[in-house]
N, C-alpha and C positions, 0 to 999 in steps of 0.2 A: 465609438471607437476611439483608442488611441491615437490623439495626431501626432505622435514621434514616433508610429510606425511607418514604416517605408520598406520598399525591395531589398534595399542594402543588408539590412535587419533578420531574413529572412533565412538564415544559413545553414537551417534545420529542416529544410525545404528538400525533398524526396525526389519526384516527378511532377510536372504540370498534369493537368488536368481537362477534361473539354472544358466549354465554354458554359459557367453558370449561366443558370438557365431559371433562375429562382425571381428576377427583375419582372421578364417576359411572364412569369404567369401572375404577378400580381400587378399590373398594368389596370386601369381601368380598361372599359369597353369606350372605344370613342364612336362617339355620335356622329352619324353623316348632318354632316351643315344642311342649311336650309335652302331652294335658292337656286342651288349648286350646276355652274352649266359646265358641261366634260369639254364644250370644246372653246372656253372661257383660259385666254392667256392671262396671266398675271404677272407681278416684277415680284422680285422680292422685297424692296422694299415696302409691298403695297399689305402684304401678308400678315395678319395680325398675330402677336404674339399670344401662342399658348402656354398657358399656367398647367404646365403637367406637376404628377405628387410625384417626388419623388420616392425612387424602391428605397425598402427597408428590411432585411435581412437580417432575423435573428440569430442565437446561434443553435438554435432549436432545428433551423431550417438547413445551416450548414449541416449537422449530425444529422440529419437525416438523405442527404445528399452524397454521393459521391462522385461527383464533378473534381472535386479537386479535394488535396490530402495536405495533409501537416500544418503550417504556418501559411499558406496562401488560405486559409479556410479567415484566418486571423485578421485577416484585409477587409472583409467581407463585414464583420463583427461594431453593430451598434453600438452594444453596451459594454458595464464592464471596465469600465475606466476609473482615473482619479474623481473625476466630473460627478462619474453616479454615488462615488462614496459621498464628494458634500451634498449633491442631493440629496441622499438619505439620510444625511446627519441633518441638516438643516430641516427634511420634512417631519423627521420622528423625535421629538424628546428620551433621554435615557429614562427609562425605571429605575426609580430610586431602589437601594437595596440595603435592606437595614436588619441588625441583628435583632433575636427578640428575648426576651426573659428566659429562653431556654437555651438562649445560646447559639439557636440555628438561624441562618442568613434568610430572608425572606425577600419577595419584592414585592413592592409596594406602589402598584398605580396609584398616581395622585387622583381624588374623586373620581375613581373606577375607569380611569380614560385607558381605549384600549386600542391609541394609536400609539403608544411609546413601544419601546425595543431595548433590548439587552445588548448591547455594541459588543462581537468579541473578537477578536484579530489572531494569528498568526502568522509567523514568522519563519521563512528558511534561512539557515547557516549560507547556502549563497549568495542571499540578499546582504545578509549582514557583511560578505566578505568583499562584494561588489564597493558597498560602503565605505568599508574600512580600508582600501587600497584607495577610491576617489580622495579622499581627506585626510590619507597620511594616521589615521589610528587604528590604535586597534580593535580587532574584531569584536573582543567585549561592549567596547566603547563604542561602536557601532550599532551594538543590540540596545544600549541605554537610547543612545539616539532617537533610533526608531522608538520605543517606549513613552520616551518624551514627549515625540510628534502626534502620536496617539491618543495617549493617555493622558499625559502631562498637565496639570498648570498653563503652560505657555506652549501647548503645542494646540491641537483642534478644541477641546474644549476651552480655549481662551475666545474665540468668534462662532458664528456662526447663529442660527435662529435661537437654538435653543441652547448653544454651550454642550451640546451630547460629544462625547468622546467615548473611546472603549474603556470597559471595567477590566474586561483579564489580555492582556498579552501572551504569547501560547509560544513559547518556543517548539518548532515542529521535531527539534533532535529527539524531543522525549518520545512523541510518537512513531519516529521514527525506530528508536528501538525494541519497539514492541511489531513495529514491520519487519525487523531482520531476527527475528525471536521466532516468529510463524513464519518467514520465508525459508529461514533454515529446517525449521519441523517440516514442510512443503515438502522440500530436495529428500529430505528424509522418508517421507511417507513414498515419495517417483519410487525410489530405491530401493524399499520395501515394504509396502504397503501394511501388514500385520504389524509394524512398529505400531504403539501407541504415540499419537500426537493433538496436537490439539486442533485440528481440521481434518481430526479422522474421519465425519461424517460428511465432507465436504468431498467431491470427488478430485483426485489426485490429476495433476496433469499429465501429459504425456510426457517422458524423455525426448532431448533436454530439456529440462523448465528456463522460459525465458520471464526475463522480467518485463511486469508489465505495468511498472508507475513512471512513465514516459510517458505521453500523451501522444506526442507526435508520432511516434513507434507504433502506439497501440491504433490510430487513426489509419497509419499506413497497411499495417495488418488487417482491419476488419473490411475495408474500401478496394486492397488491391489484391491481396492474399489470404482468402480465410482457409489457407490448408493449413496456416500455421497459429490458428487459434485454438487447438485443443492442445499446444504447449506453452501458453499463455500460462504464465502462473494468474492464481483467481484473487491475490490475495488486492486488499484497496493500498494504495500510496499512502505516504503521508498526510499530504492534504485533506485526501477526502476520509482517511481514519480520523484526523483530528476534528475534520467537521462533525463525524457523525458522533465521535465521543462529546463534542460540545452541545450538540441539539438534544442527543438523548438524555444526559444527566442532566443537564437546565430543565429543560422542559418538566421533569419529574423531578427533581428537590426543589424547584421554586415556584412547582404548581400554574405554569405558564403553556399557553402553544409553542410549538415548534417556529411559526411565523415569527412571534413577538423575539424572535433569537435572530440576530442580523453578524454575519459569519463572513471575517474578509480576511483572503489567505495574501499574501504579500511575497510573491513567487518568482524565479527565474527568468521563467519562460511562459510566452504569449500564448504557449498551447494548453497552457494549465487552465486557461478561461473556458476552453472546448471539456475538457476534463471534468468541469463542476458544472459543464450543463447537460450531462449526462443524465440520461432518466430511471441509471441505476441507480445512482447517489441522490438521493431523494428519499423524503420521509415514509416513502409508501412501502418501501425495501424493508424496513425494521419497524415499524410502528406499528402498532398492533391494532388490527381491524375490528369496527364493531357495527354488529347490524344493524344499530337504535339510531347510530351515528349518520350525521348526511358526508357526502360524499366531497370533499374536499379540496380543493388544485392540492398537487404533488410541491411539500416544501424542500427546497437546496441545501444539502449540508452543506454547501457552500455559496454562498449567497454573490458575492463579488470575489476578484482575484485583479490585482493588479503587482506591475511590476519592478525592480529597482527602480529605474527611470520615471514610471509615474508616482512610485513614492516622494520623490523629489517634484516633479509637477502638483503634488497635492502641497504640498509644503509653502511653494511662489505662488499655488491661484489664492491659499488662503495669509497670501504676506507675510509667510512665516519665515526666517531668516533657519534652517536647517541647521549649517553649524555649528552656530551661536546659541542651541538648546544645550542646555546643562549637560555634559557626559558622565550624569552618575546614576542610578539607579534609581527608579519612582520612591515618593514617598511611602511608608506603608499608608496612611489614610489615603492617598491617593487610588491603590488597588484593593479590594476587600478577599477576604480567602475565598476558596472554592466552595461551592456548599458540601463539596463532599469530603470530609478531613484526607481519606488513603489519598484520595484523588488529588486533594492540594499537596500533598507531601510528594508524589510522584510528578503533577505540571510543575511545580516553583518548588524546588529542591535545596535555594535557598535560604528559600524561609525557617528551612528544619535541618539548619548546621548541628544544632545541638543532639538532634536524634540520630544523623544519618550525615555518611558522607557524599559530597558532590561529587553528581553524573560527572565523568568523561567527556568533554565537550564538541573535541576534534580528533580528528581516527591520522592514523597512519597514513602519509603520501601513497602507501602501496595499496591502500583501500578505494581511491579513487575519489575523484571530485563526485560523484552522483549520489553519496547515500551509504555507499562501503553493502554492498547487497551481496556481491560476490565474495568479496573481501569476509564477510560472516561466516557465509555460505563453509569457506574454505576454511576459517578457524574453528568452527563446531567439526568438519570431519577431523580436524587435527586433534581435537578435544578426546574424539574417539578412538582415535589411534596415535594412542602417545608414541610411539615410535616412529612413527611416520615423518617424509619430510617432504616441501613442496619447493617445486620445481618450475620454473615461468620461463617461456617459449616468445618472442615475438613474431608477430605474423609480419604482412609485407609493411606496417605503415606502425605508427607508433598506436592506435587505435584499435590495433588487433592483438590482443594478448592471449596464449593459451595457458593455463594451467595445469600441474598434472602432480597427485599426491601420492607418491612412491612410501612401499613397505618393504624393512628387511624379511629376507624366508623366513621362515617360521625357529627353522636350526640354525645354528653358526653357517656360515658361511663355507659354504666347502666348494672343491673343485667339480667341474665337469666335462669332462675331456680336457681338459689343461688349461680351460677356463673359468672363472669366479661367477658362480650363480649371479645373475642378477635380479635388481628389487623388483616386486611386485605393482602393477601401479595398480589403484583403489581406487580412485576418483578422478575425472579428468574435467573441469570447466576450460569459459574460454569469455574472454568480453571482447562486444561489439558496439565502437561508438563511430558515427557518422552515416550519413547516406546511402554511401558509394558501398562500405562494410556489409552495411544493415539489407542493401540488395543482393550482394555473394551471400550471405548469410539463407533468407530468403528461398532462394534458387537452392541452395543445397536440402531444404528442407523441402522440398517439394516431391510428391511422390513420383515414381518411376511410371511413365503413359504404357497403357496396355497397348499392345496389338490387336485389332480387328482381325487379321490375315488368321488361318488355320496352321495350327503350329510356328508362326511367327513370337520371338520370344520380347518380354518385356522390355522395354530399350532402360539401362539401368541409368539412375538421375544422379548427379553432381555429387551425392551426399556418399553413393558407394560406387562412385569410379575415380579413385585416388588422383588420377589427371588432368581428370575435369576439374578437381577440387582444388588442384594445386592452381592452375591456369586463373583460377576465380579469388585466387588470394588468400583460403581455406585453409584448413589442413591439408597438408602433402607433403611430397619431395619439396616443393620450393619453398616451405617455409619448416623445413630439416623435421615433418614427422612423419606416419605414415598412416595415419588415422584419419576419419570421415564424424561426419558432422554425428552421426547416432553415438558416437562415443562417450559424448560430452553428457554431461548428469545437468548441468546449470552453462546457463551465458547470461549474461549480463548487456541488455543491449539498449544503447540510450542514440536517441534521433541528431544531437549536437556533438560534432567535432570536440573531440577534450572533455567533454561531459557537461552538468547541468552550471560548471561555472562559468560556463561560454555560451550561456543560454543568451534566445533572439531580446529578453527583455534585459537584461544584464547593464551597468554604463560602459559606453565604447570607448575606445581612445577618442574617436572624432568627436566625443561630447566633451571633452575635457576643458575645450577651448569655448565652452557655452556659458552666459551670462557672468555673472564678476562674483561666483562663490571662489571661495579663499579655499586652496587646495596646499594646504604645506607639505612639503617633501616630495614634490612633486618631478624635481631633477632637471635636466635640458629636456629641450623642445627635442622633435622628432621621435618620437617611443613611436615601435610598433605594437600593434594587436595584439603579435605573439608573444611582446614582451609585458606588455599592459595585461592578458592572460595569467601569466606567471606570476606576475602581485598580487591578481585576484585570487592563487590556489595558494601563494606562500599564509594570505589571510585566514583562508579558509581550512590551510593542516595546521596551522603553528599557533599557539600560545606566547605572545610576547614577555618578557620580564614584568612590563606594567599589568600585564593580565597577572600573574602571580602576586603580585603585589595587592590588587585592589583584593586577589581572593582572601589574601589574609588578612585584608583588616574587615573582610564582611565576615568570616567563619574561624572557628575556634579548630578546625582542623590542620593537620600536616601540609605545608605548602606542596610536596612532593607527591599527593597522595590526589591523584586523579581520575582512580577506579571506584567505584563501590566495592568494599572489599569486607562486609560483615559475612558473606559464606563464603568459606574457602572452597577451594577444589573446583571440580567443575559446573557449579552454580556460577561461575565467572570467566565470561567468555566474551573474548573480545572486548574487554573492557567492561561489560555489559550485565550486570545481575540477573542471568535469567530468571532465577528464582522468582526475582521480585518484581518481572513484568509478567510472570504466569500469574503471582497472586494479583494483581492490576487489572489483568485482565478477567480472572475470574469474577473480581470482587464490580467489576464494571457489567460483565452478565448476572448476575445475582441482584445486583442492586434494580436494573431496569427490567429483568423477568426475559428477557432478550438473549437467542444462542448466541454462542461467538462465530457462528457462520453466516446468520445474518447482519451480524454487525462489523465484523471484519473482512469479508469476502463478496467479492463483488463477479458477476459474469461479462462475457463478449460477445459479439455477434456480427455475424456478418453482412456488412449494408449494401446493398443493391444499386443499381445505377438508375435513376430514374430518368436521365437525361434522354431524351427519343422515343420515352412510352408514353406522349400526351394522348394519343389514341391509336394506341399498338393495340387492343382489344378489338377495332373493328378492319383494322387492317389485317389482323391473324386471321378473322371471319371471312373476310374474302378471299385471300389465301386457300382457307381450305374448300371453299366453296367450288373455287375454281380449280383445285385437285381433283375435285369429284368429279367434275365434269369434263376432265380431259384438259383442263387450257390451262395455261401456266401464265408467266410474266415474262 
């Protein structure tokens, strides 16, 4: 476990939970002494001391548990640290990876040894923006950084046993776009199913579809509320799309296991470590079974996950001065291309200025710090209806936002009774970020309790009695609409305050003042949180001048030109070439023989409470034993 986590940290934190209960059953049996007289006084200092083991809690053990939800799960958590990445760097040597007389990238165990690994890492835009506000650069310069520390000459592979560092750095935006490409076809499929999409064969969720690459969100939903799991959207997050898009193409262009593929995502937030120890994301979900075969442990597409904060603790255990790494781009010999040419042209977009232009890197302030899901969501129905215009409500706190995408009539505008027809409205979302939100939310989606009583009528729930709903911070009169939660087509609901750049791993204000890194531009002393905040999202929306600048001396492109823009019309949306993350994804099922339902869609489930049933089986038994026979309790 992370030692820079603490209570403080916690602030994605739902409800408390009983009392983990996970310690007490893996306790040895202790042994009655020898000897032993019951009516033998003792002091204590007479008492010999016992060498008890201490408990060890996986996070296997938390996800199976619902004792406790969100980031108190993360307290709990062994592994998973800066610690275990040089472990494994230290215990496994890289696979060399060499091209061969045909061209194609191979690897190459030295004398068939087949304890080495394919190091491969990713990267979130919140990490990088965390970064780039602590040290005064920008957010580009930020991602070099980390690159550095990784990859680099002088970052990990300068120490350690073997010199292993990672071969590909994975920026998660690119997979990330191929997340709001299928979450938008989703919304689309809720809304009318007969549409063709590309999760047609996957089943559609319920109206609203929520999002569900939160971790902390999706923890709270399966452990406290599974009525609101069949409007879970099914699609995977980034993370775990990008781990599984790394195990399955490595594994099959480089003729290696899934094992020998070592996958460390570089994340937000402390719940994303609960997220990759899921047993849906796992090699057993997509990889194809064979009966000759023996039978396996289940590999991680994501292997480790650690956070801003512990990318910097990996940097001081291995005496690496962070700052002081070069802020420019790896060498090319340093990284080698992907083995798959579409597939290196779509990760590193860089590299193929001369073919194509650079992704879009950072979305619109109005898309949101988490990912821009909603933000999609709503520019694909606007895609659909060019006439259309959208319209944004705030709820009671800055955290609650509704949407609503109004159409003119169909004819001119004419009167009706001496009034001007008004627009149609098409679509209505809504995001929900924080706790306190995320429980109104919650409540309104709960279904309406029957009545036992004979002609007793349904008591109606939150969701369609406008006063309930307004009282709970909802839709209603008090936040000026008149609308219930079934309205909504899409929400967007993320577990952290402000969203994922406020996440519990993120650097705090109160770290700023830790050890003697050189943080320039750093301003007078006293910053608040919510101002330290705001540096981290100006990071995270905005493009500096020096970002412009270095893009033109890496590419032969228009400095202004920040879309992918080779299909016009609406193959471009939201910045975003749909086109060409359909052929991506097609060409990524084709290539491995793999649907795109088993390789981008994942399920939920609702976890039970195990806490009080160590021997609820024989106490039910007597229970009913003693019904039979007249006696009770």
């Amino acid at each position: 476990m992370s030692a820079i986590l603490s209570a403080d940290d916690l602030n994605d934190f739902i409800s408390p939970g009983v009392a983990c209960i996970k310690p007490v059953e893996t306790l040895p049996l202790q042994k009655p002494e020898e000897n032993n007289n019951p009516y033998e006084v003792t002091t204590e200092d007479k008492i010999p001391a016992q060498g008890h083991v201490p408990a060890q809690i996986s996070l296997t053990d938390c996800l199976a548990c619902s004792g406790c939800v969100t980031s108190a799960e993360a307290v709990l958590v062994s592994l998973q640290s800066h610690s275990e990445v040089l472990n494994t760097l230290d215990a496994h040597s890289s696979i060399p990876l060499r091209t061969n007389a045909e061209g194609h990238l191979r690897a190459e165990p030295e004398n068939g040894a087949t304890q080495g690994k394919i190091f491969v890492a990713s990267v979130s835009p919140q990490v990088r923006a965390s970064i780039a506000a602590t040290y005064g650069i920008t957010e580009r310069k930020a991602g070099w950084l980390i690159d550095q520390l990784l990859g680099g000459p002088f970052g990990l592979p300068s120490g350690g046993n073997h010199g292993s560092g990672f071969a590909w750095i994975i920026d998660t935006n690119a997979l990330r776009e191929a997340c709001l490409v299928l979450g938008a076809d989703e919304v689309t499929a809720s809304l009318s199913p007969s549409i063709h999409n590309t999760s047609s064969s996957a089943s559609a969720p319920k109206r609203p579809v929520l999002t569900s690459a939160c971790p902390g969100w999706i923890c709270y939903a399966e452990k406290t509320h599974p009525h609101v799991l069949p409007h879970l959207s099914r699609l995977k997050s980034p993370q775990a799309l990008t781990g599984t898009l790394i195990k399955t193409m490595l594994s099959q262009s480089l003729d290696i296991r899934p094992d020998q593929i070592w996958h460390l995502a570089v994340m937000p937030c402390f719940d994303k470590k609960l997220e990759a120890s899921r047993q849906e994301l796992t090699d057993v979900y997509w990889h194809p079974s064979s009966q000759d075969q023996e039978p396996t442990p289940p590999v991680r597409d994501v292997d480790c996950v650690i956070t801003a904060r512990e990318l910097l603790m990996l940097a001081d255990t291995r005496g690496i001065s962070f700052p002081s790494l070069p802020q420019q781009p790896l060498p090319a010999s340093s990284t080698p291309p992907f083995p798959d040419p579409i597939l290196d042209s779509y990760l590193f977009p860089h590299r193929h200025q001369h073919t194509r232009k650079r992704r879009r890197r950072n979305q619109d302030p109005s898309a949101g710090p988490s990912g821009g899901y909603l933000h999609h969501v709503l520019q694909t129905q606007l895609s659909l209806h060019p006439d259309s215009k959208l319209h944004a409500t705030r709820g009671r706190n800055a955290d609650v936002l509704e949407y609503a995408i109004t159409q003119p009539p169909s004819d001119s505008p004419r009167a009706v009774d001496g009034e001007q027809e008004e627009a149609e409205t098409i679509f209505k979302a809504a995001r929900y970020y924080g706790s306190r939100n995320i429980t109104n939310l919650v409540r309104k989606l709960k279904p309406p309790k029957t009545r036992r009583l004979p002609g007793a009528a349904a008591r109606p729930s939150s969701s369609t009695n406008p006063r309930a709903a307004s009282k709970s911070g909802g839709p209603g009169p008090a936040s000026g609409t008149n609308n219930n939660i079934s309205d909504y087509a899409y929400v967007e609901v993320m577990a952290c305050p402000g969203g994922c750049t406020n996440g519990g791993g993120q650097i705090k204000v109160d770290d700023l003042g830790l050890g003697d890194r050189n943080r320039p531009g750093m301003g007078k002393e006293g910053i608040t949180q919510k101002e330290w905040l705001a540096r981290v999202d100006e990071a995270y929306f905005s493009m500096s001048d020096d970002d412009d600048a270095d893009s033109d001396s890496l590419s032969t492109s228009s400095p202004d030109q920040d879309v992918v823009m080779e299909d016009e019309g609406r193959d471009v949306v939201n910045g975003i070439n749909v086109k060409e993350v359909r052929e991506m994804l097609r060409h990524w099922s084709e290539s491995t023989g793999i649907s795109l339902e088993r390789l981008c869609f994942t399920s939920f489930r609702a976890v039970e409470s195990e806490v009080g049933k160590v021997d609820q089986g024989g106490q039910e038994r007597v229970v009913e034993l003693a019904g039979r026979i007249g006696g009770g309790w």
